[in-house]
C-alpha positions in Angstrom: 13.0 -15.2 -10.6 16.9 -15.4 -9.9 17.0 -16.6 -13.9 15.0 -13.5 -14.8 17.1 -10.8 -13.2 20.6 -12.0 -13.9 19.2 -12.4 -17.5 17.7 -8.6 -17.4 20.7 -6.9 -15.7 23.9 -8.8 -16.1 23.3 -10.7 -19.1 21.0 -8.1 -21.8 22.4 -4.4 -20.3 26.3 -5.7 -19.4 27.1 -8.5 -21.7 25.0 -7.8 -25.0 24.4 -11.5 -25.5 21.1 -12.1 -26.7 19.6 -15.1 -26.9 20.4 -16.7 -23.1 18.7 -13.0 -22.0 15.4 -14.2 -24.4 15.4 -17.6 -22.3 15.8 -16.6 -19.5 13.4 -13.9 -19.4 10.9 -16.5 -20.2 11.7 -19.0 -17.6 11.1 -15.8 -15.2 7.7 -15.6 -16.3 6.9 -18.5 -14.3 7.2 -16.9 -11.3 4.5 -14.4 -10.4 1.5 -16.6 -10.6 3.0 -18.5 -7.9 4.0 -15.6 -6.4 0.4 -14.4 -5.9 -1.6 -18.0 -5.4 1.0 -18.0 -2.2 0.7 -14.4 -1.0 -3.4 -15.1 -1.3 -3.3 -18.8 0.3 -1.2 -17.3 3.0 -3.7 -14.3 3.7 -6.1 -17.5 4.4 -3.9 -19.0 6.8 -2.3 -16.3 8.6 -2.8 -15.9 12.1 -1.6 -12.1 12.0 -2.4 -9.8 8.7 -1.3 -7.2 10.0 2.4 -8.7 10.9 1.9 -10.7 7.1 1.4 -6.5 5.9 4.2 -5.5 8.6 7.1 -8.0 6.8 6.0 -7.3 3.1 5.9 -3.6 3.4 9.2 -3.8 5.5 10.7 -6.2 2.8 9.8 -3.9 0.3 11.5 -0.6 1.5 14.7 -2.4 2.1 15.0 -4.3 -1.5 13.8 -0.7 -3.3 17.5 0.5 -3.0 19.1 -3.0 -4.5 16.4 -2.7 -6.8 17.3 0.3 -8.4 20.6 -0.3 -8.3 20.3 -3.5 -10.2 18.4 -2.0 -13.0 21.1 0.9 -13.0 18.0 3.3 -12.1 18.7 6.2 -9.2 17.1 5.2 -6.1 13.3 6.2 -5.7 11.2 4.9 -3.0 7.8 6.0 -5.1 8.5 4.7 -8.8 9.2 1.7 -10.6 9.4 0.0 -7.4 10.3 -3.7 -6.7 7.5 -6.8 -6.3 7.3 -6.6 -2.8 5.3 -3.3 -3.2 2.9 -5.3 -5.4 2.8 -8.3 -2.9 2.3 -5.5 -0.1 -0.6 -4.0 -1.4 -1.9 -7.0 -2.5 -2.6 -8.2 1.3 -3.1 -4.7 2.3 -6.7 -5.1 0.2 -7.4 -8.4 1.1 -7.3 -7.6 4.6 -9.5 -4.3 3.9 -12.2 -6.8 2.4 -12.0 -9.2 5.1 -12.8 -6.7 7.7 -15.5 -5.6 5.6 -16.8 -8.8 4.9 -16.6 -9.2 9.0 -18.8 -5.7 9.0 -21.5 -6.4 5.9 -23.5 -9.4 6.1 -25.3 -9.3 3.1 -24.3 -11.3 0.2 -24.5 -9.1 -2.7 -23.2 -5.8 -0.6 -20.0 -8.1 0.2 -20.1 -8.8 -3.3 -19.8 -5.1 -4.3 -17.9 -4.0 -1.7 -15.5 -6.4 -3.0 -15.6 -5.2 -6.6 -15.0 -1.4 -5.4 -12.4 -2.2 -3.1 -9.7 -3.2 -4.9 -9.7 0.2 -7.2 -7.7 2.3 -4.6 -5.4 -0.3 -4.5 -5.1 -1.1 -8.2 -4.7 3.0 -8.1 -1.8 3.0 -6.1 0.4 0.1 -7.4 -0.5 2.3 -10.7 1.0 5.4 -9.6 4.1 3.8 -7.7 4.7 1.8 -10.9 5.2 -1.5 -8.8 6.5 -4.7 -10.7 3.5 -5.5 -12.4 1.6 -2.7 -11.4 -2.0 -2.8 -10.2 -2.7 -5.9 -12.5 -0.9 -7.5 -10.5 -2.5 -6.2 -7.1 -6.0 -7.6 -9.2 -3.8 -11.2 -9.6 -3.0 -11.4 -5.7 -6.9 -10.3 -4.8 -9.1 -12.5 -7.5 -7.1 -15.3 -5.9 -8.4 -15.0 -2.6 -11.8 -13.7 -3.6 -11.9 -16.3 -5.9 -11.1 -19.3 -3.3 -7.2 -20.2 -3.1 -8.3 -23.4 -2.1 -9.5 -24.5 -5.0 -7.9 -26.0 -7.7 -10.0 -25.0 -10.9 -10.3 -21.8 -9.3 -6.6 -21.5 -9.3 -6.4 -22.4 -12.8 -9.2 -19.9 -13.7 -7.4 -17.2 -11.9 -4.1 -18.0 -13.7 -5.3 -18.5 -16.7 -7.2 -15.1 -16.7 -4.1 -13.2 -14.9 -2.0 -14.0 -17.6 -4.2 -13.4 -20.4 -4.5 -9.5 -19.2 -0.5 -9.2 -18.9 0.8 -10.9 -21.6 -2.1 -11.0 -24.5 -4.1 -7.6 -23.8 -1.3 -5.2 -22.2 1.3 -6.2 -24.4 -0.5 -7.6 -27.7 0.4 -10.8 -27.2 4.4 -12.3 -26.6 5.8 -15.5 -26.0 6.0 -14.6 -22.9 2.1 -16.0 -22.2 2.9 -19.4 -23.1 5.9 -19.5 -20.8 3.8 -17.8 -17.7 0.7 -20.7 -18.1 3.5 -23.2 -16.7 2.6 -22.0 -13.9 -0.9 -23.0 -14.2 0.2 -26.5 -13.2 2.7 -25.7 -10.6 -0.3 -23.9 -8.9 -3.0 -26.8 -9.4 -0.8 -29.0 -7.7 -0.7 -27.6 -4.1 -2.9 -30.0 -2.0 -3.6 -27.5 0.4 -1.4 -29.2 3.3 1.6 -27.1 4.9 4.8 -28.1 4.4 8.2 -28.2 6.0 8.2 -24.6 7.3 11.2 -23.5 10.3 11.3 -19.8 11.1 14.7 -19.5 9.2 13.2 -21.1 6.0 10.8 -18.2 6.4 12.8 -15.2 7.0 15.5 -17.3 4.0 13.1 -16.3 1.7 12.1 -13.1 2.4 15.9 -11.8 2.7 16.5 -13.8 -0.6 14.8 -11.0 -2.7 17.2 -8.4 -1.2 19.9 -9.9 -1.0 20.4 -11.6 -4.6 19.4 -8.3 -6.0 22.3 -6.5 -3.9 25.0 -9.6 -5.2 23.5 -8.6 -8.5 24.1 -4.8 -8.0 27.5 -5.3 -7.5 28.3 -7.3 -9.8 26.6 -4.9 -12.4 29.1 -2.4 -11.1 32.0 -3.9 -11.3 30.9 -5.4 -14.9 
């Protein structure tokens, strides 16, 4: 991800240099499927949606401003809006299907409840123009729905997820080939926890905000 914005921002709009931008764009495609296999394996785990919602849809309102500024865009809280927004609403539908899953017990009503469901959400990251948009809202879901836990259902998943964003909604691009390393990456989780400290956790989350403000200043002083 790091790769992918310095090679968006700082290397293609300030520099001009084109092939390290064509890499390293690539090498960011790796990053979203893992993104959303861990967003969906941690709705499973979670003791507390509602705080896993709370931190995302913080997260997301403070990295829209670096965000914008990064990509040189003026600052908009509702348009072309930063992952977090996707990863938010991502866990803001799974939730709404767990509690309806809770409500209906009837195997084929959970089963369309769980088909409709995710339209309002898909609607949304649509019309806030999210990073990835409400494909990627679809990504985060089928995960979950789909079992996180296991491993040919992770490949199906990424497989599939990448298909639609690189081969139907763009005809095709390199970019595909680059995004299925993930496939493997994903596959090889065994479903144990690791080393996890509660500044490793909150680490990452302020990494998104805060290497996209390094990167906004350097863009301005570029």
């Amino acid at each position: 991800m790091l790769i992918d914005h310095i090679g968006a921002t700082i290397i293609d709009d300030h520099l001009g240099i084109d092939y390290p931008w064509f890499y390293m764009r690539h090498i960011g495609r790796v990053a979203f499927p893992i993104f959303a296999f861990l967003i969906a394996n941690g709705c499973l785990h979670t003791k507390d949606i509602k705080k896993y919602m709370l931190r995302l849809g913080l997260f997301a309102l403070i990295s829209e401003v670096f965000y914008d500024l990064a990509l040189g865009n003026p600052i908009n809280f509702f348009y072309d809006t930063n992952i977090f927004y996707t990863l938010f609403l991502g866990v803001v539908c799974i939730a709404a299907f767990k509690k309806i899953r809770s409500i209906v017990n009837h195997e084929l009503l959970t089963l369309i409840c769980a088909v409709i469901i995710v339209f309002p959400f898909f609607a949304v990251a649509e019309f806030l123009f999210t990073d990835y948009a409400g494909a990627g809202v679809v990504f985060i879901y089928a995960f979950f729905v789909l079992n996180p836990e296991s491993r040919l259902s992770r490949a199906a998943v990424s497989v599939a997820g990448m298909v639609w964003f690189y081969v139907i909604d763009m005809n095709f691009s390199t970019l595909f080939w680059f995004s299925l390393i993930a496939v493997p990456l994903v596959m090889l989780y065994n479903g144990k926890p690791g080393f996890s400290r509660p500044w490793l956790k909150w680490g990452f989350y302020a990494f998104y905000p805060a290497h996209l403000a390094i990167i906004s200043i350097l863009v301005l002083v570029a």
